[in-house]
Structure formats: structure tokens, C-alpha cells
C-alpha beads as a LAMMPS data file, in Angstrom:
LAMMPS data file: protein, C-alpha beads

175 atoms
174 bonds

1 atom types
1 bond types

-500.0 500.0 xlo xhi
-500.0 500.0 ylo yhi
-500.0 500.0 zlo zhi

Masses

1 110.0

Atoms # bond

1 1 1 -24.946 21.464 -17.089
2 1 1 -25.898 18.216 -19.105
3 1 1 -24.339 19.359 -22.486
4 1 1 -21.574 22.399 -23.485
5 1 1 -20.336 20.973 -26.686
6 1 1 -19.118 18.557 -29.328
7 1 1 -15.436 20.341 -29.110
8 1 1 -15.523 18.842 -25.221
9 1 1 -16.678 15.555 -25.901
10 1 1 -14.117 15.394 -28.485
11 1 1 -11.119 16.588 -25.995
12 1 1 -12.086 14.159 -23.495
13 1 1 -12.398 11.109 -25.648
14 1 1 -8.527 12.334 -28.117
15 1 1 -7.177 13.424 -25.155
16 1 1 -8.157 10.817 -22.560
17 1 1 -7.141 7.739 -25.510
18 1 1 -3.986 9.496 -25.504
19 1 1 -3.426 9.747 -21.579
20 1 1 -4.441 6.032 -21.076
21 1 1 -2.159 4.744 -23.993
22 1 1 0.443 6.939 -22.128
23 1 1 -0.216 5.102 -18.521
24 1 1 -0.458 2.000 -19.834
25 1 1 3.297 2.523 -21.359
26 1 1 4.683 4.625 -18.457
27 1 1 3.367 1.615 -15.788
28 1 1 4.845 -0.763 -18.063
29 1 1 8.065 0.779 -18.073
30 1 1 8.432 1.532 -14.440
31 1 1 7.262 -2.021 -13.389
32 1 1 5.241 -3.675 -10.647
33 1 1 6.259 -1.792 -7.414
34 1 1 4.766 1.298 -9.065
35 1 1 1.121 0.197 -8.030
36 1 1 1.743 -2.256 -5.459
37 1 1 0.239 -0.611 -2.753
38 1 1 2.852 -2.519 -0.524
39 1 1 2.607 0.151 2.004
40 1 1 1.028 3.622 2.915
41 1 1 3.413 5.798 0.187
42 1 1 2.573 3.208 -2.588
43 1 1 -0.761 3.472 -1.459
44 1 1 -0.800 7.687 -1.713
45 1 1 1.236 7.248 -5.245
46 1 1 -1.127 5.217 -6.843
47 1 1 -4.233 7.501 -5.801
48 1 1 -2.195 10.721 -7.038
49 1 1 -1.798 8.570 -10.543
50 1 1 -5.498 7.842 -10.639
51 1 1 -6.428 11.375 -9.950
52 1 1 -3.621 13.008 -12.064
53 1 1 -5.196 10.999 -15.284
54 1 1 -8.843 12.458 -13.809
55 1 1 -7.689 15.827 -14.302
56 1 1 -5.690 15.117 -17.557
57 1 1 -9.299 13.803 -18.908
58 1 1 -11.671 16.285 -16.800
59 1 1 -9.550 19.799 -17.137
60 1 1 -9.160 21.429 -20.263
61 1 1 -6.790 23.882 -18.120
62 1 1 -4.174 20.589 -18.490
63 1 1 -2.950 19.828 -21.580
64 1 1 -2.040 16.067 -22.764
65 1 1 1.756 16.858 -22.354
66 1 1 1.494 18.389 -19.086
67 1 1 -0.272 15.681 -17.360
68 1 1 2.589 13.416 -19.377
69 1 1 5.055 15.368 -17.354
70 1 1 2.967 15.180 -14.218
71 1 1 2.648 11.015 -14.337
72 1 1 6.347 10.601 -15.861
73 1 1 6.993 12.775 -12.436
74 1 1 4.729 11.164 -10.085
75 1 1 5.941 7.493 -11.528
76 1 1 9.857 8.362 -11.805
77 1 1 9.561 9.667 -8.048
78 1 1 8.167 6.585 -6.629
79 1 1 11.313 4.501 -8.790
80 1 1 13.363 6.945 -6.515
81 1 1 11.747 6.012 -3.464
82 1 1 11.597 2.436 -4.093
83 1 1 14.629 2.492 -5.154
84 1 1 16.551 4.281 -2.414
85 1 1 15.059 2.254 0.336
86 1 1 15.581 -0.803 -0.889
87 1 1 18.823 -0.025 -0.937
88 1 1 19.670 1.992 2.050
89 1 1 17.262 -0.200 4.787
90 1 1 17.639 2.799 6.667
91 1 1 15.685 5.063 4.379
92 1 1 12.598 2.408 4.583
93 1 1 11.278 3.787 7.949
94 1 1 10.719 7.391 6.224
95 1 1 8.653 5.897 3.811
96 1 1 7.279 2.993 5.177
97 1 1 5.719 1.426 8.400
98 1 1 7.316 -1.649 10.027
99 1 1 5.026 -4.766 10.311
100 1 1 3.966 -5.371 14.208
101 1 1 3.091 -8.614 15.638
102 1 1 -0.763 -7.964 17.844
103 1 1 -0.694 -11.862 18.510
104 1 1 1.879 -14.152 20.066
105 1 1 1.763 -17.739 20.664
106 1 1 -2.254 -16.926 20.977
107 1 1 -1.702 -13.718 23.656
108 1 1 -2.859 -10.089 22.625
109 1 1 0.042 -7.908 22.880
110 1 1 -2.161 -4.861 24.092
111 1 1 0.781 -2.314 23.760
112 1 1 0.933 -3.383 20.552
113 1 1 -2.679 -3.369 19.924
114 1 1 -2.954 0.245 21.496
115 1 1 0.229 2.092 19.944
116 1 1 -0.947 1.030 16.376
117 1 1 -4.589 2.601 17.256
118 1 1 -6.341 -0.957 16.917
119 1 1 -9.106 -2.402 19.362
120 1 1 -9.016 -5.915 20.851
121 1 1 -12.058 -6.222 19.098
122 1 1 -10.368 -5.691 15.574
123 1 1 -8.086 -7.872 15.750
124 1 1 -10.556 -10.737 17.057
125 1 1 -12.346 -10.145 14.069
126 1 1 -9.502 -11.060 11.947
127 1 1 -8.977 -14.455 13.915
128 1 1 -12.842 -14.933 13.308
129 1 1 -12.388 -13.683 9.488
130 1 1 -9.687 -16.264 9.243
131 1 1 -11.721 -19.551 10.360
132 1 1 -10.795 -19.897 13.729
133 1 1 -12.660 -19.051 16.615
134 1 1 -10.182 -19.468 19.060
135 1 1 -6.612 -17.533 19.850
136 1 1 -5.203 -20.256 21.354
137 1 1 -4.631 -21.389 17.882
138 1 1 -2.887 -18.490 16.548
139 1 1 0.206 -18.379 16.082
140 1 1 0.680 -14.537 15.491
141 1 1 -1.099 -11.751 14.013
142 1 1 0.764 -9.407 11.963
143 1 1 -0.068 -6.128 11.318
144 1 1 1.276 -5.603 7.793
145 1 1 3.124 -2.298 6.373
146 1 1 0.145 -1.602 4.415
147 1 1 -2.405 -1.430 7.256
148 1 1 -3.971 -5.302 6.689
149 1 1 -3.760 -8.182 9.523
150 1 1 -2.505 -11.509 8.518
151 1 1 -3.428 -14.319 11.152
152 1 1 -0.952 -17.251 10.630
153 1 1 -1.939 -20.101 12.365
154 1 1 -0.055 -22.459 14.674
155 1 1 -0.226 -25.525 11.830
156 1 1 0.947 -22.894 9.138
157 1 1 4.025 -21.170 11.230
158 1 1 6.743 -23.347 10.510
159 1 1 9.904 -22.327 11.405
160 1 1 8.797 -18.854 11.315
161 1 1 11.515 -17.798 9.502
162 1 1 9.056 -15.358 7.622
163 1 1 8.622 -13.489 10.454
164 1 1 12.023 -12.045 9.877
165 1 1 13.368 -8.907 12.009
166 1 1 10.211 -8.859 14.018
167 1 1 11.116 -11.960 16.155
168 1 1 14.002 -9.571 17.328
169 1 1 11.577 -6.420 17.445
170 1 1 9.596 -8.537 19.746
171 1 1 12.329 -9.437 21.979
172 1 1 13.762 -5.976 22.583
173 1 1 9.608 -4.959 23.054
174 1 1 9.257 -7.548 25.865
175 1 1 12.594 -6.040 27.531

Bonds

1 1 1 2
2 1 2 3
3 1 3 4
4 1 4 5
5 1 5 6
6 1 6 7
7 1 7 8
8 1 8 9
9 1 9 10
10 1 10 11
11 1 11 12
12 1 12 13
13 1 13 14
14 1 14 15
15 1 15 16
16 1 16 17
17 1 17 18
18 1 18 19
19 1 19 20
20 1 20 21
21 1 21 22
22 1 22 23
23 1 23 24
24 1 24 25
25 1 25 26
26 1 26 27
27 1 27 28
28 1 28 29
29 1 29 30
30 1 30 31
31 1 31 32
32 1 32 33
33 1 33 34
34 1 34 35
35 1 35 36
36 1 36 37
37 1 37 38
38 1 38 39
39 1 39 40
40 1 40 41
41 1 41 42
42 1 42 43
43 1 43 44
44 1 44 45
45 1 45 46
46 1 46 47
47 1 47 48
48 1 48 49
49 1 49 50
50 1 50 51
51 1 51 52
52 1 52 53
53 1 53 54
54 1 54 55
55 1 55 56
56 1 56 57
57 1 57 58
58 1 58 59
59 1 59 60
60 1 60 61
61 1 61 62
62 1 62 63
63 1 63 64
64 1 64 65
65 1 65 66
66 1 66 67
67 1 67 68
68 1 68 69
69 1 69 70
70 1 70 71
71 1 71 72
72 1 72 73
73 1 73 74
74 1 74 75
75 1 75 76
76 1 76 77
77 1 77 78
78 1 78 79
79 1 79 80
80 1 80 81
81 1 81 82
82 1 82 83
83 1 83 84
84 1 84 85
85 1 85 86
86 1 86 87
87 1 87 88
88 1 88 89
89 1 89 90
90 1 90 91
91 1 91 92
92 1 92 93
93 1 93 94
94 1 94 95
95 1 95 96
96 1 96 97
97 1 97 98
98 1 98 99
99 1 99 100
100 1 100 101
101 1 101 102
102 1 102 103
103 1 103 104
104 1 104 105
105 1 105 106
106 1 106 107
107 1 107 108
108 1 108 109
109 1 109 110
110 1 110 111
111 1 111 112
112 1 112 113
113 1 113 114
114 1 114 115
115 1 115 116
116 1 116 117
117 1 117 118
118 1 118 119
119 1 119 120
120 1 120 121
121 1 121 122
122 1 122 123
123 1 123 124
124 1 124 125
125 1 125 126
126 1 126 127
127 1 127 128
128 1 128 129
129 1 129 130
130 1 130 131
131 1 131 132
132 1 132 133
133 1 133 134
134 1 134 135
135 1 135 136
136 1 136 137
137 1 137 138
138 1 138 139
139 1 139 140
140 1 140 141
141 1 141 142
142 1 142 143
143 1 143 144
144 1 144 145
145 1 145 146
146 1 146 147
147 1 147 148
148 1 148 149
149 1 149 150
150 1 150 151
151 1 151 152
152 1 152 153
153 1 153 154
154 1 154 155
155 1 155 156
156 1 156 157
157 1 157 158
158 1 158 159
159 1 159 160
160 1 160 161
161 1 161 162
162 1 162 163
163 1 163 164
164 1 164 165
165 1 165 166
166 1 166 167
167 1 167 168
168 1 168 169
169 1 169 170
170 1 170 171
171 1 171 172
172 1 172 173
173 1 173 174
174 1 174 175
């Protein structure tokens, strides 16, 4: 339990050197969507990578080129993805969420709220969290592809033009 052998300890520090080095140049290579965690399947990717190099350092059932193969996989399939939706903007719903505005002009948008499985209470919190106390002086809340709430504030909204496709999501919501 506390100690098999030397041979192990040796495996795990050869072996796990060689499976970092290989990260390291495999994340390099694919660039900076590749742990992004922009939305839910970047989020799922990146764990899988994380526990992929476990088990490349952990298992001596998994050789160093196999769990090469299995991050060159895992890594060249999320390329794919990011890829092929940014692309084809149709293909971005399968992998992604769309953002959803909880706050308007300072009113809760409880179908909103409740079809995203969110309370009124969590999304209070994030006016609170943001330095306001009061949601007469939000603008919107967002609720972001990757599960977070941004709270833009009436002196910060501008023009809104960063709001994007949701103004007309909105529209055809309030239809």
C-alpha cells in the first residue's frame, strides 16, 4: 500500500516527464480554443485531457504511446469540433448552449430564469456579486454558454451591440 517498488517510481516519474513534455507540445500545437472552456464541450474536453494524462502517469496497463494516441485523439477531435462549428453556425447548437438574457432593462425574465433551471435568488446574487444592490440598474444579465452570469450594467451597455443575436432571440421570446 505505501511502497511496491523502485521499477514504479521510476515509470511514473520517465513516463509522466515524457507525457507532460508531450501535452505541453500537443496544446501548443492545437492552440488556445483547446482549453478554453468557452462552453460545456470545451469544458468535458479539457477534463478528459486532465484525466487521460492521470491514467498515462497512474496505469502501467497504458503505455506512453498509447496515451500519445489517446490526447493526439482527444485534442485533434475538439480542432474538429471547433472547427466545424465555427464554420457551419448551424453545427454550434449540437455542441454548444446559446447565451440567454435572465435580466432586461432591470426585469427578471422568469421563463428565462426557470427554463435554464436557475432561481430568482441566483441570479440576485450575481447583481449583489457585481456591486449593485439594486436591478433597476441592470442593464441585462446574461447567462453565458459556459454556465457563468455576466451582469452588465446600465452605465456599461452602450449600444449593446455585444449583445448580438440575443436582442433578436429576445424579441421572438416576448412574441
Amino acid at each position: 500500500m505505501w511502497f511496491d517498488s523502485w521499477g514504479d517510481i521510476a515509470r511514473v516519474l520517465l513516463v509522466g516527464s515524457a507525457a507532460y513534455a508531450t501535452l505541453i507540445v500537443v496544446l501548443r500545437l492545437s492552440g488556445k480554443r483547446t482549453l478554453s472552456q468557452l462552453n460545456a464541450f470545451d469544458f468535458v474536453v479539457t477534463v478528459a485531457i486532465g484525466s487521460t494524462l492521470a491514467t498515462i502517469l497512474l496505469s502501467s496497463d497504458v503505455s506512453w504511446s498509447e496515451g500519445l494516441a489517446a490526447l493526439a485523439l482527444l485534442v485533434g477531435l475538439q480542432l474538429v469540433v471547433a472547427l466545424v462549428s465555427s464554420r457551419w453556425p448551424r453545427t454550434r447548437s449540437v455542441v454548444s448552449a446559446q447565451p440567454v438574457v435572465l435580466v432586461r432593462d432591470g426585469a427578471l425574465r422568469r421563463d428565462a430564469i426557470a427554463r435554464n433551471r436557475l432561481t430568482e435568488t441566483e441570479v440576485e446574487q450575481a447583481v449583489r456579486s457585481s456591486g449593485s444592490g439594486d436591478l433597476a440598474s441592470i442593464a441585462a444579465i446574461v447567462l453565458k454558454t459556459n454556465g457563468t452570469l455576466s451582469v452588465i450594467p446600465r452605465e456599461k451597455y452602450g449600444d449593446g451591440s455585444a449583445m448580438g443575436s440575443m436582442r433578436d432571440r429576445d424579441a421572438a421570446d416576448e412574441t
